[in-house]
N, C-alpha and C positions, 0 to 999 in steps of 0.2 A: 247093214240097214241104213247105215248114216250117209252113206255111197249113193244108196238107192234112192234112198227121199234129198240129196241134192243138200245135205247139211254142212256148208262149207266151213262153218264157224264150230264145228265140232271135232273133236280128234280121239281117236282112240290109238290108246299105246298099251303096249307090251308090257307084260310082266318087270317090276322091277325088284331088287334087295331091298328089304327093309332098313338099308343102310339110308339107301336113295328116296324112301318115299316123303320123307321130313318136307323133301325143295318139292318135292312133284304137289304135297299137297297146298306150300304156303305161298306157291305160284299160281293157285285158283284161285277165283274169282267166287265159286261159293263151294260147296260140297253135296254129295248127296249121299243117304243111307236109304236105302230100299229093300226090304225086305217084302216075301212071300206073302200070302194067306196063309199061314198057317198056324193052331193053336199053339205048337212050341213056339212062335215068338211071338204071344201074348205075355207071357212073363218072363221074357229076356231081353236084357239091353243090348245091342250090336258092339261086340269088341272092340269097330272103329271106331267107336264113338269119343272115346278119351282120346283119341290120337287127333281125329279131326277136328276138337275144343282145344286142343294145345296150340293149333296154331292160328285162332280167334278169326276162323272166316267163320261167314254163314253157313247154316247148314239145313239142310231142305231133309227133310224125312217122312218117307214113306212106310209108315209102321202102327201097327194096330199095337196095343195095350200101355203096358209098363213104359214103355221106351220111350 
């Protein structure tokens, strides 16, 4: 989609280790967490979420309840 709409400042990458994601996230510029509609995450917080406050960028969130 990023291809499509001409998004040159946008990069989508590959699957990495969890060894690797530490650099890949403290090299952004913000974060984002986006979840579904749906009522199971009304009352759950995103597992990312501790990992992406660890490395004190912003973070944009897409999420209906608790979270």
């Amino acid at each position: 989609m990023a291809i499509d709409l001409h998004l040159d400042n946008m990069h989508c990458l590959a699957a990495v280790g969890m060894e690797e994601v530490g650099g890949f996230l403290g090299s952004a510029d913000a974060l984002l967490i986006h979840l579904n509609a749906d009522p199971l995450f009304k009352t759950s917080i995103p597992e990312k979420t501790q990992a992406d406050m660890a490395v004190g960028k912003p973070i944009f969130r897409g999420v209906s309840g608790d979270a």
